[in-house]
N, CA, C, O and CB atoms as a CASP TS submission, in Angstrom:
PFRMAT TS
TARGET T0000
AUTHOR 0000-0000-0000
METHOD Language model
MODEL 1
PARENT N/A
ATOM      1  N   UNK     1       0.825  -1.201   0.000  1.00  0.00           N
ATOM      2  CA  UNK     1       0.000   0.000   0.000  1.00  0.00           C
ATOM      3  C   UNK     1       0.871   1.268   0.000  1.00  0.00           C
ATOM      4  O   UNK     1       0.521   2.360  -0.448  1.00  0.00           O
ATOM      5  CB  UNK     1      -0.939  -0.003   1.219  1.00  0.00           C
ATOM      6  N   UNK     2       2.135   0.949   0.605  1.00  0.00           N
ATOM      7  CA  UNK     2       2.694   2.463   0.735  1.00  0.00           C
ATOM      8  C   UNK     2       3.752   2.280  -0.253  1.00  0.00           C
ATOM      9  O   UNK     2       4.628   3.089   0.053  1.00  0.00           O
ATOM     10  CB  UNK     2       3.296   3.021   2.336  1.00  0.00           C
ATOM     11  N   UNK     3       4.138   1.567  -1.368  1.00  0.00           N
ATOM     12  CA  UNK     3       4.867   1.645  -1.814  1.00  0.00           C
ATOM     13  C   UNK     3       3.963   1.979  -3.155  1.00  0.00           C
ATOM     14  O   UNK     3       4.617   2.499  -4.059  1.00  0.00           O
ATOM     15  CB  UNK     3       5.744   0.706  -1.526  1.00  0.00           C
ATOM     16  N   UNK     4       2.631   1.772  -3.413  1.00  0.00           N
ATOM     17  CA  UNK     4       1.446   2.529  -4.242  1.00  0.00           C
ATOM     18  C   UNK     4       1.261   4.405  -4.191  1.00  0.00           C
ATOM     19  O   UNK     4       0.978   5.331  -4.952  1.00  0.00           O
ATOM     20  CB  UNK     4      -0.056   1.821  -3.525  1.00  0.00           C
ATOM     21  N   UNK     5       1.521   4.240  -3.199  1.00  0.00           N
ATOM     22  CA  UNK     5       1.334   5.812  -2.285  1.00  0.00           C
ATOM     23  C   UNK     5       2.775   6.423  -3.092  1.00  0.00           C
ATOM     24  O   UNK     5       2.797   7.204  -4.043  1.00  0.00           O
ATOM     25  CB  UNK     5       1.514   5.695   0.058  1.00  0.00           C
ATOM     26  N   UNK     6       3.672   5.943  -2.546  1.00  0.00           N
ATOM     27  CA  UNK     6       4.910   6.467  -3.300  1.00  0.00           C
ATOM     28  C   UNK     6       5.203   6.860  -5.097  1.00  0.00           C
ATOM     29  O   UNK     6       5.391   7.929  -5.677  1.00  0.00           O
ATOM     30  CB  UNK     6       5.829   5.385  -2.950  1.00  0.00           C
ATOM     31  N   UNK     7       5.137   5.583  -5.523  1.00  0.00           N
ATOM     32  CA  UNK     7       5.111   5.427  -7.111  1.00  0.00           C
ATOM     33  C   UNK     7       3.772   6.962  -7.654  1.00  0.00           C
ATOM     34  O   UNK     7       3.832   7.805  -8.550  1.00  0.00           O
ATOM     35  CB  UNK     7       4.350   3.279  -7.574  1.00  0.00           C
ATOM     36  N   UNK     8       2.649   6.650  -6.497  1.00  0.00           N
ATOM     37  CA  UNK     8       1.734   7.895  -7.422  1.00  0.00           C
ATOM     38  C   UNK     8       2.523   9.547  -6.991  1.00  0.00           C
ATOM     39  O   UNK     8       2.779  10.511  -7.713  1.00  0.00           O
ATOM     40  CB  UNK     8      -0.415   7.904  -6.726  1.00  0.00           C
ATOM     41  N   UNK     9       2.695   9.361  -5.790  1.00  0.00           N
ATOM     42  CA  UNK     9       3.512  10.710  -5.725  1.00  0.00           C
ATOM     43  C   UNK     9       4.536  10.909  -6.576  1.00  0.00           C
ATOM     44  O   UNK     9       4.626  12.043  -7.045  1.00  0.00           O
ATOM     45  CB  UNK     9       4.098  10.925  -4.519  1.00  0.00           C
ATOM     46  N   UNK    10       5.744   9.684  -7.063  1.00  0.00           N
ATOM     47  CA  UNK    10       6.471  10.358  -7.971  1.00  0.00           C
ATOM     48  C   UNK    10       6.021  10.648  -9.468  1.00  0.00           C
ATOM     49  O   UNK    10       6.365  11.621 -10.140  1.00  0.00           O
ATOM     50  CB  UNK    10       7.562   9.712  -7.977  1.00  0.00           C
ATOM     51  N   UNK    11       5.011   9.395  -9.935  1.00  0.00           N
ATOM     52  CA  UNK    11       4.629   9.932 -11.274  1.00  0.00           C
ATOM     53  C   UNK    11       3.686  10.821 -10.902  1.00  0.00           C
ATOM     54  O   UNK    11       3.418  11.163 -12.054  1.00  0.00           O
ATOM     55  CB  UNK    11       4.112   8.939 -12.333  1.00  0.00           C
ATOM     56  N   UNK    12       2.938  11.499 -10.221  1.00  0.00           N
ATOM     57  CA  UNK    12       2.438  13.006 -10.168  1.00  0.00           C
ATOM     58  C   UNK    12       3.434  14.149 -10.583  1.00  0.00           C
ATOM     59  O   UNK    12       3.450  15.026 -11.447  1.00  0.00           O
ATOM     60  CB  UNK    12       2.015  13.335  -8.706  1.00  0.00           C
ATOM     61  N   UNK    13       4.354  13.685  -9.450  1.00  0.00           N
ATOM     62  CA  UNK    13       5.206  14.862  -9.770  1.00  0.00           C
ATOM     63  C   UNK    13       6.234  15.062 -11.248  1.00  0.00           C
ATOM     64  O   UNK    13       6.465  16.085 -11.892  1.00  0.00           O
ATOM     65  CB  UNK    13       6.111  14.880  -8.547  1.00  0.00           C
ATOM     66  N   UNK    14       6.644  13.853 -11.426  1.00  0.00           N
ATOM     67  CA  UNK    14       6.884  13.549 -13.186  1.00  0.00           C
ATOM     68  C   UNK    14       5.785  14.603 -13.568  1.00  0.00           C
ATOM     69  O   UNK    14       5.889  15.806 -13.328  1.00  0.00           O
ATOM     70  CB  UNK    14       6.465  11.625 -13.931  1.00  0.00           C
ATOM     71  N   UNK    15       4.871  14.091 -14.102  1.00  0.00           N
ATOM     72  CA  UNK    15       4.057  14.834 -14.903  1.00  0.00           C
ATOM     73  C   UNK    15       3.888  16.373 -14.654  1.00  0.00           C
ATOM     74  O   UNK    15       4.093  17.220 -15.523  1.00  0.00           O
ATOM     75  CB  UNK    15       2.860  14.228 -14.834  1.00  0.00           C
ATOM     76  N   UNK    16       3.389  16.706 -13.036  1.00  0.00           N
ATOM     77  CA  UNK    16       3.814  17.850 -13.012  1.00  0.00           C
ATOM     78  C   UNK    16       5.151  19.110 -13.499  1.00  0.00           C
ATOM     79  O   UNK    16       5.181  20.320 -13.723  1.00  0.00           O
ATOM     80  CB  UNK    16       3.675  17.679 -12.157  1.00  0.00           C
ATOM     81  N   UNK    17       6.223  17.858 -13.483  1.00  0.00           N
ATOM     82  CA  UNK    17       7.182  19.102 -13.454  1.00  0.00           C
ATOM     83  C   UNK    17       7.522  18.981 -15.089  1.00  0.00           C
ATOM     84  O   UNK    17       7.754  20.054 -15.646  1.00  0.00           O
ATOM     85  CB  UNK    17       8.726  18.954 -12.239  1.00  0.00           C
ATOM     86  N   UNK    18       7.576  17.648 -15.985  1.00  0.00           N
ATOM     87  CA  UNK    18       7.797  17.667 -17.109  1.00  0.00           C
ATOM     88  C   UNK    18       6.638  17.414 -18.520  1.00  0.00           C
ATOM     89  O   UNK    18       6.986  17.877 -19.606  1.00  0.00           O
ATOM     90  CB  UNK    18       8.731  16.873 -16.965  1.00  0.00           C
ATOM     91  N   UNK    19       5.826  16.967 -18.456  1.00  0.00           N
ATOM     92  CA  UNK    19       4.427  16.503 -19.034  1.00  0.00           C
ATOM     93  C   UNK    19       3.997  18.100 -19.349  1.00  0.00           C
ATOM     94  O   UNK    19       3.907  18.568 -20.484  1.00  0.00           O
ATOM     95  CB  UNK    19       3.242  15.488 -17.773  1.00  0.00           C
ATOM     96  N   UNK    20       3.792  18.709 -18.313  1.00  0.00           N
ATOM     97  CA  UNK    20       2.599  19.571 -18.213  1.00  0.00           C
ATOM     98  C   UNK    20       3.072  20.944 -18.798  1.00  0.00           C
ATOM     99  O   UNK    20       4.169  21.365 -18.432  1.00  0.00           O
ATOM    100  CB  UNK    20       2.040  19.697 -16.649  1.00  0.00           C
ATOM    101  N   UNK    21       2.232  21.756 -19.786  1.00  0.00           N
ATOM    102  CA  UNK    21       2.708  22.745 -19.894  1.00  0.00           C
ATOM    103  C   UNK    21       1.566  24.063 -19.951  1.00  0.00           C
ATOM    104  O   UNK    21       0.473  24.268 -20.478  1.00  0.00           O
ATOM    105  CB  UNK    21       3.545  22.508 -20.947  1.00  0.00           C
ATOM    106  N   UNK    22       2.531  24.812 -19.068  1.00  0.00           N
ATOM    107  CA  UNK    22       2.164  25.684 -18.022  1.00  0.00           C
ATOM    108  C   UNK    22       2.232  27.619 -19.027  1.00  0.00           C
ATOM    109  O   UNK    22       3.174  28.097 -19.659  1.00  0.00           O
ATOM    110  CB  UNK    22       3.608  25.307 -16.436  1.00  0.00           C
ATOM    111  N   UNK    23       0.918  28.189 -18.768  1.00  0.00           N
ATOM    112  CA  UNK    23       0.985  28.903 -19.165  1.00  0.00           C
ATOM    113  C   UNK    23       1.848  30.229 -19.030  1.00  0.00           C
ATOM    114  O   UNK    23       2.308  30.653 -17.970  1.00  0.00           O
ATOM    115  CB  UNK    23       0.193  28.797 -19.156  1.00  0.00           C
ATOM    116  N   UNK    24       2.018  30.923 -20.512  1.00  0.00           N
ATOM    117  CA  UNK    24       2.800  32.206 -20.206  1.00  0.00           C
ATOM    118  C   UNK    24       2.268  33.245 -19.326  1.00  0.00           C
ATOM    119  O   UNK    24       1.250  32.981 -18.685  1.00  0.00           O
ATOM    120  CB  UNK    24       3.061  32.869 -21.380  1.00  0.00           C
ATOM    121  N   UNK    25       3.019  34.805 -19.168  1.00  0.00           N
ATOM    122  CA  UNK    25       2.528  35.389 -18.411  1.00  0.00           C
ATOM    123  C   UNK    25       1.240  36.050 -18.813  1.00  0.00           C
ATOM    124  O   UNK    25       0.173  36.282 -18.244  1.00  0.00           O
ATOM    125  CB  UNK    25       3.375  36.045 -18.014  1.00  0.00           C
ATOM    126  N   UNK    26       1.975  36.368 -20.567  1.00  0.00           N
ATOM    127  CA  UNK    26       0.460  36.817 -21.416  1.00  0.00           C
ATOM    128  C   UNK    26      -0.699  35.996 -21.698  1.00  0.00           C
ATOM    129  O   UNK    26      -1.679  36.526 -22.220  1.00  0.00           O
ATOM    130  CB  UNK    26       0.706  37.192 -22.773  1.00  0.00           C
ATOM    131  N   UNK    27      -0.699  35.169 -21.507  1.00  0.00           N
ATOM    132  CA  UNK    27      -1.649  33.838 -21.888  1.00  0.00           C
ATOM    133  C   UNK    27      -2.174  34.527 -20.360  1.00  0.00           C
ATOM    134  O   UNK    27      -2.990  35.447 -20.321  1.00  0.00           O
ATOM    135  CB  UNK    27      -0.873  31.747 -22.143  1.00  0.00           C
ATOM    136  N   UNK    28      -1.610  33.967 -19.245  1.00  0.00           N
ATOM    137  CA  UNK    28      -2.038  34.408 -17.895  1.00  0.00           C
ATOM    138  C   UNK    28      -2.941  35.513 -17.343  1.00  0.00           C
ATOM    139  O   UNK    28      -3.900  35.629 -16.580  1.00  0.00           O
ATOM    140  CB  UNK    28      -1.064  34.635 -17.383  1.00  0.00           C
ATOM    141  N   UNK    29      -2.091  36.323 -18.173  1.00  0.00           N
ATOM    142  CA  UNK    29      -2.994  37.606 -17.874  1.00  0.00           C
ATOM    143  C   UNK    29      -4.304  37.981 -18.785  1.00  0.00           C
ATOM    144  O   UNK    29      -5.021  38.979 -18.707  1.00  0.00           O
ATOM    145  CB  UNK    29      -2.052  38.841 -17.994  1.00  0.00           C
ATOM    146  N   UNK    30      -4.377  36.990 -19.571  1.00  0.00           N
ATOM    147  CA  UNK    30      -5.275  37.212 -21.143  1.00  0.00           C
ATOM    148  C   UNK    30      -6.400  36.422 -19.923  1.00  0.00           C
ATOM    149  O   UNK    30      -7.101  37.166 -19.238  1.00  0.00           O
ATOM    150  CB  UNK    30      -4.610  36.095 -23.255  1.00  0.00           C
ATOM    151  N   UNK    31      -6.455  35.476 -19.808  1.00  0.00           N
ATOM    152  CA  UNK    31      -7.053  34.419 -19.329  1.00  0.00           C
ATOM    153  C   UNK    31      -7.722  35.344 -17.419  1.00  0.00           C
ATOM    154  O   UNK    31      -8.791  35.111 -16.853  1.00  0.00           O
ATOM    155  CB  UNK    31      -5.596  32.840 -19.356  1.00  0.00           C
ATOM    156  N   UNK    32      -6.981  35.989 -17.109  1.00  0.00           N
ATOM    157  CA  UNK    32      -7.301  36.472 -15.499  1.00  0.00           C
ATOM    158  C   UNK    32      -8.466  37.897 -15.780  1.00  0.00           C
ATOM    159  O   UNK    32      -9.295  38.369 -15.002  1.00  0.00           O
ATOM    160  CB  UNK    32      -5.437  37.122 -14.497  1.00  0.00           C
ATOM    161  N   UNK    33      -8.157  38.254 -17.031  1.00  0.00           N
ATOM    162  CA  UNK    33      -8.925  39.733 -17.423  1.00  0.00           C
ATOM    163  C   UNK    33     -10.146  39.018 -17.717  1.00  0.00           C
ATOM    164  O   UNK    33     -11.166  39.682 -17.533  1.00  0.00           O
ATOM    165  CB  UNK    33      -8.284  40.812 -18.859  1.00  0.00           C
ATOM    166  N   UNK    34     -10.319  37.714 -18.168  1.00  0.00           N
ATOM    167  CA  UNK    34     -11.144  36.894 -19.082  1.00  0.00           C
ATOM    168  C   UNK    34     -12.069  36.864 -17.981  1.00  0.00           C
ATOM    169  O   UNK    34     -13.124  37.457 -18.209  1.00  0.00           O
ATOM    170  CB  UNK    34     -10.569  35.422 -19.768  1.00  0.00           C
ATOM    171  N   UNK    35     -11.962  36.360 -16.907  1.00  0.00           N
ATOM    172  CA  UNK    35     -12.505  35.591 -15.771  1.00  0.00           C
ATOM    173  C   UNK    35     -12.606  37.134 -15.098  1.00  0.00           C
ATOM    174  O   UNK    35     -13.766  37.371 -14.761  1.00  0.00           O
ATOM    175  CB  UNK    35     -11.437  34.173 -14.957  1.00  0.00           C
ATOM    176  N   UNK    36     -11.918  37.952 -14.892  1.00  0.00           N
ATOM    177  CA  UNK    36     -12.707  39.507 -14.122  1.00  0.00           C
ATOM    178  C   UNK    36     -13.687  39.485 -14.847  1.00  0.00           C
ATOM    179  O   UNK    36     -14.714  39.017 -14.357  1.00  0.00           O
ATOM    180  CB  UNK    36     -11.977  41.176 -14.190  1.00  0.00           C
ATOM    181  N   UNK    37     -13.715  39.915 -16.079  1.00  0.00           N
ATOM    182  CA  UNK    37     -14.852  40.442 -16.887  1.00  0.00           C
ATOM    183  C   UNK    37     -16.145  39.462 -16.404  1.00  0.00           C
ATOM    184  O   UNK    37     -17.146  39.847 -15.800  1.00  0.00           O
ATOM    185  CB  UNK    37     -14.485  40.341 -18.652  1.00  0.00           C
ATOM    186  N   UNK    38     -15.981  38.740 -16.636  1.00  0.00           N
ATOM    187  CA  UNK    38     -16.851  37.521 -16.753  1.00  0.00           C
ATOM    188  C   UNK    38     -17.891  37.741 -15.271  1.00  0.00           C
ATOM    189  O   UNK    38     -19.079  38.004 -15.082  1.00  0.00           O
ATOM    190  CB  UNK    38     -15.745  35.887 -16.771  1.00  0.00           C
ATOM    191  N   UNK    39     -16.679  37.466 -14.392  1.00  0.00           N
ATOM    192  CA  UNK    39     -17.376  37.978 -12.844  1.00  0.00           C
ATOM    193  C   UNK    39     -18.067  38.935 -13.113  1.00  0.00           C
ATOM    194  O   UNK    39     -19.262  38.832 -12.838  1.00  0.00           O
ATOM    195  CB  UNK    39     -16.455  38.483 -11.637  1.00  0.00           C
ATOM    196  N   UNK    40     -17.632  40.062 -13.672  1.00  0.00           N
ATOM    197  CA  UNK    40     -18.270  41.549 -13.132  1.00  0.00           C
ATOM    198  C   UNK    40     -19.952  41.446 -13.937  1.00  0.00           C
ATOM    199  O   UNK    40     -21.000  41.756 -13.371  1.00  0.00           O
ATOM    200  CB  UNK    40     -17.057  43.278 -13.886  1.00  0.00           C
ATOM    201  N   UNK    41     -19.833  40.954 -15.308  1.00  0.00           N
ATOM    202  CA  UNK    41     -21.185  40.936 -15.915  1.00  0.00           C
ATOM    203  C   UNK    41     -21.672  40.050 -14.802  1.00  0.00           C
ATOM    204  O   UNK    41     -22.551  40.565 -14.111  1.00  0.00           O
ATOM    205  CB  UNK    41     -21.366  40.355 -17.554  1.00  0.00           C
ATOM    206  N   UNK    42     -21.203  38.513 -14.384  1.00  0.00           N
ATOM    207  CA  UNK    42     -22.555  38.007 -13.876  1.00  0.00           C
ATOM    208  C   UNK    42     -22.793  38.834 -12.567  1.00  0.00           C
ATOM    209  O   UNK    42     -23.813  38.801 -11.879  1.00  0.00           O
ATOM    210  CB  UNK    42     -22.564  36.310 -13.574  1.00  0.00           C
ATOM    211  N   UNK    43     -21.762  39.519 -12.367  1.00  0.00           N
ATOM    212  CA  UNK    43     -22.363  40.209 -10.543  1.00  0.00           C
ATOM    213  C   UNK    43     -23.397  40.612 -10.729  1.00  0.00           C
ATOM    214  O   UNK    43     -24.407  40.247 -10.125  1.00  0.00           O
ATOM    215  CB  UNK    43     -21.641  41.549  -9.681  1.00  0.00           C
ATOM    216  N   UNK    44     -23.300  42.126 -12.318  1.00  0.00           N
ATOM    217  CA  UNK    44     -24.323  42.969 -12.365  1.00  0.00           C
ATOM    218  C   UNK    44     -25.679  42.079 -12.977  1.00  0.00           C
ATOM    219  O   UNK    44     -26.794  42.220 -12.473  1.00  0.00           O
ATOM    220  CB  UNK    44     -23.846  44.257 -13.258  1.00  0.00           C
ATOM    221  N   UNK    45     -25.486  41.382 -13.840  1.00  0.00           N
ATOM    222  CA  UNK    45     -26.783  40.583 -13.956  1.00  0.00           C
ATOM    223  C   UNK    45     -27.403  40.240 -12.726  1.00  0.00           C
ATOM    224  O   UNK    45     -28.579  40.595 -12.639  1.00  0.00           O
ATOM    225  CB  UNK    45     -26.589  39.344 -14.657  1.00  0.00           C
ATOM    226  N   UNK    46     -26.979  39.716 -11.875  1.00  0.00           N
ATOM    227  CA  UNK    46     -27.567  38.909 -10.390  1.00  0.00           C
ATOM    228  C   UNK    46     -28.119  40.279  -9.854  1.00  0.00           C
ATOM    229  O   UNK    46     -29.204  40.335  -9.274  1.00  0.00           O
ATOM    230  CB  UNK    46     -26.164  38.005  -9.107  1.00  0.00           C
ATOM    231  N   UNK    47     -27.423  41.252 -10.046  1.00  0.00           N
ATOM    232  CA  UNK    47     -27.794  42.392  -8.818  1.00  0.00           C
ATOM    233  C   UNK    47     -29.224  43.143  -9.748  1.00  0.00           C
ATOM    234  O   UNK    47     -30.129  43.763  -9.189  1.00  0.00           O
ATOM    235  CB  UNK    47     -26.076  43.858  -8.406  1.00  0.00           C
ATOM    236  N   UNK    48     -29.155  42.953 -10.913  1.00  0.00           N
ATOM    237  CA  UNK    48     -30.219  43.068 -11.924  1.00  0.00           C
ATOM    238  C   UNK    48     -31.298  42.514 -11.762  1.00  0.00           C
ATOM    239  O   UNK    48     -32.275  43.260 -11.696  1.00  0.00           O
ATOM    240  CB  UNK    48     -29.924  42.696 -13.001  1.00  0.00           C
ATOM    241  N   UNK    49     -31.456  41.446 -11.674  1.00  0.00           N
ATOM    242  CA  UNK    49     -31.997  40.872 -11.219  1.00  0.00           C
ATOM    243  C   UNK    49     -32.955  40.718  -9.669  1.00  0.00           C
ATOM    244  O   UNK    49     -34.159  40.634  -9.428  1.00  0.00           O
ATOM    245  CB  UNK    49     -31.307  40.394 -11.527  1.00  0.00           C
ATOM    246  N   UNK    50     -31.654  40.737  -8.792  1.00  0.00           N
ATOM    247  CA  UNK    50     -32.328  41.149  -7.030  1.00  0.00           C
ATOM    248  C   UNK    50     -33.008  42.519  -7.639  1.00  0.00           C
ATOM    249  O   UNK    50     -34.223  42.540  -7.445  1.00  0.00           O
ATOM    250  CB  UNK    50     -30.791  41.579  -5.326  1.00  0.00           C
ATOM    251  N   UNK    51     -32.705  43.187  -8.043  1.00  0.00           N
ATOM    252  CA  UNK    51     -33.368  44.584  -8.046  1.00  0.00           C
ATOM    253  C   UNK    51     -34.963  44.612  -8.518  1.00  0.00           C
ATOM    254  O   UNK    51     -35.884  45.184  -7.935  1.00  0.00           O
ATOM    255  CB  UNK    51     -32.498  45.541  -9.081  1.00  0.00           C
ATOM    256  N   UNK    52     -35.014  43.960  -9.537  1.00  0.00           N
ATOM    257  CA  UNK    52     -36.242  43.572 -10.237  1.00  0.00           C
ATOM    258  C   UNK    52     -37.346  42.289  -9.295  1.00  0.00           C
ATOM    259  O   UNK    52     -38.562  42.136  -9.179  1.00  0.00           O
ATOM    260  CB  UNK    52     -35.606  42.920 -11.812  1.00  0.00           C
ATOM    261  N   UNK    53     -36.199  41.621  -8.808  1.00  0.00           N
ATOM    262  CA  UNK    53     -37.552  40.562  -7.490  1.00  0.00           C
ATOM    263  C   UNK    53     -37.617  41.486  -6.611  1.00  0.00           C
ATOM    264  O   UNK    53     -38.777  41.897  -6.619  1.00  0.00           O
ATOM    265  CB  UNK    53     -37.035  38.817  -6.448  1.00  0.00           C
ATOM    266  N   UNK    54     -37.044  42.004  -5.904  1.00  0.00           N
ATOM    267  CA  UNK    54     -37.062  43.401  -5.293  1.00  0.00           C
ATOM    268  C   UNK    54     -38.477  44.498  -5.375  1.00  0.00           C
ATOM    269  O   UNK    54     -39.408  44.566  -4.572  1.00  0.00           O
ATOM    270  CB  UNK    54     -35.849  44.106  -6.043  1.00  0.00           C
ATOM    271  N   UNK    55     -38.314  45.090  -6.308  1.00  0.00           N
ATOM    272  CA  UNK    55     -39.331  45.733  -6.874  1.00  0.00           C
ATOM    273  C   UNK    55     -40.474  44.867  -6.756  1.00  0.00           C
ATOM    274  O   UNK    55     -41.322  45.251  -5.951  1.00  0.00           O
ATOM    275  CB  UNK    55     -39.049  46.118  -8.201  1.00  0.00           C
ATOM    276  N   UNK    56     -40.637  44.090  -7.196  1.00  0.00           N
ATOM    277  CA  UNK    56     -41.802  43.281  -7.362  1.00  0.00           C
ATOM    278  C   UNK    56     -42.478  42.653  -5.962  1.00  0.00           C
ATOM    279  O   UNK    56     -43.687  42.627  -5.735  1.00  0.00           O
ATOM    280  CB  UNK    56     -41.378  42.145  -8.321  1.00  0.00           C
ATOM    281  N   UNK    57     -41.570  42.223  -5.199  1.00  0.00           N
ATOM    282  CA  UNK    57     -42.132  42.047  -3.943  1.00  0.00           C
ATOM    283  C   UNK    57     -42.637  43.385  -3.061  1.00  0.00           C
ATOM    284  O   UNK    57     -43.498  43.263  -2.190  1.00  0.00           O
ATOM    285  CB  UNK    57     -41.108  41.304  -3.216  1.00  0.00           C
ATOM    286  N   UNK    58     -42.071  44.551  -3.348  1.00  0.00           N
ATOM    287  CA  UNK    58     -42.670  45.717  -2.685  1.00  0.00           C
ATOM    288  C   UNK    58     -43.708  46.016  -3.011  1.00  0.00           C
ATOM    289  O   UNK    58     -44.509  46.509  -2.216  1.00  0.00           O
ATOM    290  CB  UNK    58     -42.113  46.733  -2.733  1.00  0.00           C
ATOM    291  N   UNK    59     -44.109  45.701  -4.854  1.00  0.00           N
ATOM    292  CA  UNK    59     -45.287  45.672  -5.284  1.00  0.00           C
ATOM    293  C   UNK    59     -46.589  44.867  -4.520  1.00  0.00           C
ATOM    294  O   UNK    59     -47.589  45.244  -3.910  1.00  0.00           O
ATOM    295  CB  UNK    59     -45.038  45.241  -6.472  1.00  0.00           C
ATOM    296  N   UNK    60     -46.058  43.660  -4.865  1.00  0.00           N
ATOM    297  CA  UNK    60     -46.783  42.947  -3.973  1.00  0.00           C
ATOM    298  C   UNK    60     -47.473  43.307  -2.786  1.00  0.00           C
ATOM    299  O   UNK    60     -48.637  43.603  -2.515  1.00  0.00           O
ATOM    300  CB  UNK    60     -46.142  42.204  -3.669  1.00  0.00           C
ATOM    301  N   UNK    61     -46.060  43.155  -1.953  1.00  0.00           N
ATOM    302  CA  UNK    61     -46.355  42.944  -0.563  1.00  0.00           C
ATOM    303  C   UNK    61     -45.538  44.674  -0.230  1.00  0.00           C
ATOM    304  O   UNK    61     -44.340  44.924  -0.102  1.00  0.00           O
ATOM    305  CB  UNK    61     -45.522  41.169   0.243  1.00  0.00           C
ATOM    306  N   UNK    62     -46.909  45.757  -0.159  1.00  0.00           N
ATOM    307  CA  UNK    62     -46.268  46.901   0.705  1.00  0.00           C
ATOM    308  C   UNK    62     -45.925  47.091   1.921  1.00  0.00           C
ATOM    309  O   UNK    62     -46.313  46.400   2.863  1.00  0.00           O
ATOM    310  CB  UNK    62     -46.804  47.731   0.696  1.00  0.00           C
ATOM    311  N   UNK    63     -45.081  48.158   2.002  1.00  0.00           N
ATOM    312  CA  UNK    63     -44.737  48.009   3.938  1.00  0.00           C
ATOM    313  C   UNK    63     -45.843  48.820   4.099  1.00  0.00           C
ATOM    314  O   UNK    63     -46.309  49.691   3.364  1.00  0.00           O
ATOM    315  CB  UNK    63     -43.014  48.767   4.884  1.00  0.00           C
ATOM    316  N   UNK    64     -46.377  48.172   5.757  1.00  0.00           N
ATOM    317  CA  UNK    64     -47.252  48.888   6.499  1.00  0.00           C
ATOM    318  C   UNK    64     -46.488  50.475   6.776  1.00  0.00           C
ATOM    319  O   UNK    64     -47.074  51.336   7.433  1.00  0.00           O
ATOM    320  CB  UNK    64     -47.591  47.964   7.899  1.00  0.00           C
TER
END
């Protein structure tokens, strides 16, 4: 069992350090602007959204 344990830790790390290839900084940064953007539309959609169930429940249901 622990000599299973071993063999996967070293071919992990094989692959990790030589197999795998790892992006540039521009790729990196292409890819991190990708994923802000991405966040920021779905924030404002969601908050678009609360705003509009929002509204609608005040409709509904007014405060005393």
């Amino acid at each position: 069992m622990l000599k299973k344990f071993i063999t996967y830790c070293k071919e992990s790390y094989e692959e990790l350090a030589n197999k795998t290839t790892w992006p540039n900084r521009k790729e990196l940064t292409h890819t991190a602007i990708v994923v802000l953007v991405a966040s920021i539309i779905i924030a404002v959609i969601v908050f678009a959204e609360d705003s509009v169930f929002k509204f609608v429940m005040e409709s509904v249901y007014p405060k005393a």
